[in-house]
C-alpha positions in Angstrom: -82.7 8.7 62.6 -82.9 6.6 65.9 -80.6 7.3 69.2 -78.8 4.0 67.3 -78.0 5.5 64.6 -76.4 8.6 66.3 -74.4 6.4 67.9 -72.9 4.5 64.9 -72.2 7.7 63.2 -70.6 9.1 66.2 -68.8 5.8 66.9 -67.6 5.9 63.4 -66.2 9.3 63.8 -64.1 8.9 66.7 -62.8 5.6 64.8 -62.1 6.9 61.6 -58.8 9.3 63.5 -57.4 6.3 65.4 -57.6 4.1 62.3 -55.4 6.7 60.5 -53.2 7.6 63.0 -52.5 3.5 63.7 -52.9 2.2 59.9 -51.5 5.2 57.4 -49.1 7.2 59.3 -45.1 5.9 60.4 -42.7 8.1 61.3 -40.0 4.8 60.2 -37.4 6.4 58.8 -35.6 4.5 56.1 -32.7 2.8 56.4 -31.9 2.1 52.5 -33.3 3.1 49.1 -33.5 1.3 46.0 -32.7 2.8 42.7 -34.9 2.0 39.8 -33.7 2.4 35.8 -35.1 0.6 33.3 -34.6 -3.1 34.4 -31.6 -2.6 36.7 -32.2 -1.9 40.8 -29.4 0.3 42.9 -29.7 -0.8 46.4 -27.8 2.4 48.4 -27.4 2.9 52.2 -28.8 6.6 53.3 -26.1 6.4 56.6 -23.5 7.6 53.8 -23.7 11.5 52.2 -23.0 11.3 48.5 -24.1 11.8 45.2 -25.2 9.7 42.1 -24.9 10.6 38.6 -27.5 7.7 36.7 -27.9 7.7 33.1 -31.5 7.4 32.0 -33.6 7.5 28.7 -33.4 11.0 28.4 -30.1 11.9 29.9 -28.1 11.9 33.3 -30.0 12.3 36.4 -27.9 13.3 39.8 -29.7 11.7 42.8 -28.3 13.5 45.9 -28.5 11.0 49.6 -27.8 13.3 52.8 -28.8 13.1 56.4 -30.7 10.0 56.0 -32.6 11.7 52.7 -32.6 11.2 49.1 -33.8 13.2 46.5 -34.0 14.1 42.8 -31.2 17.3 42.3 -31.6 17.7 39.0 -33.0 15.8 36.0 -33.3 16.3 32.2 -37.3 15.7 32.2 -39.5 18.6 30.9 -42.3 19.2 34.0 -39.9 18.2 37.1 -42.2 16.5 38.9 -39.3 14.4 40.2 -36.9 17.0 41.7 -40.1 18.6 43.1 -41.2 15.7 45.1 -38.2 16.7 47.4 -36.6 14.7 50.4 -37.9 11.6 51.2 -37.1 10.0 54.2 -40.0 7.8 55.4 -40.4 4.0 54.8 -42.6 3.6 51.8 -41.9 7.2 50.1 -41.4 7.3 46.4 -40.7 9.1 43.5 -40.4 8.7 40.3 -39.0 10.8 36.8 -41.5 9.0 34.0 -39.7 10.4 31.0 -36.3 9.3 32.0 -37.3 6.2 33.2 -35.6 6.4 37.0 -37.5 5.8 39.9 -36.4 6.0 44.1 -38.5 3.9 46.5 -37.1 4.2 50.4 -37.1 0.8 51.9 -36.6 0.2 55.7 -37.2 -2.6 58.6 -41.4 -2.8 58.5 -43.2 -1.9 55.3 -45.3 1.0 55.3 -48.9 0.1 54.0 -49.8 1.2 50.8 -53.0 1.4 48.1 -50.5 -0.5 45.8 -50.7 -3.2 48.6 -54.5 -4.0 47.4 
C-alpha cells in the first residue's frame, strides 16, 4: 500500500463515526404513536398516561403510554417478542406482535432515517 492509501483508509475511519453520530442516531423524542391492527391505524398522543386494551387476532393486547413512552404490557402471543421490545420513546422506534396482528410505530416532528427508507 502507498502513503495514499493510508490516508483513504484512515480518512475513512474518522468518517465512518461522524456519519453515524449525524445520519443514524436522534435523540427526537416522539410526540405521537400510531397504532396498527389489521387494517385500522390508532393515532394516540404520548403527553397523556393511560392504557389501551386492543383486540387482535389472537386475543386482547393492553398497550400501556406513560411519561412520553409506550409499550407492549402484556399480549396473548406465544414467544413475547413484543412486550420484550420494551419502552420506546424515540422517533422512528417500532414494535410489533406478528401473531396478533398489532403493531406501535412512534411518530414525531422529523423522521428518523431508516433501512425501510431504501
Amino acid at each position: 500500500m502507498t502513503r495514499a492509501d493510508y490516508l483513504i483508509v484512515l480518512f475513512a475511519a474518522l468518517l465512518l463515526p461522524y456519519l453515524y453520530v449525524s445520519q443514524w442516531s436522534s435523540s427526537e423524542v416522539g410526540t405521537t404513536a400510531a397504532i396498527m391492527n389489521g387494517d385500522k391505524t390508532i393515532a394516540v398522543s404520548l403527553a397523556h398516561d393511560h392504557t389501551l386494551t386492543i383486540d387482535g387476532a389472537l386475543g386482547p393486547t393492553i398497550i400501556k403510554i406513560e411519561a412520553g413512552k409506550i409499550r407492549f404490557a402484556t399480549s396473548p402471543c406465544l414467544g413475547k417478542q413484543c412486550i420484550h421490545s420494551g419502552w420506546l420513546q424515540q422517533t422512528g422506534e417500532f414494535a410489533a406482535c406478528l401473531p396478533n396482528r398489532i403493531s406501535v410505530a412512534v411518530l414525531g416532528d422529523a423522521p428518523r432515517f431508516d433501512s425501510i427508507n431504501f
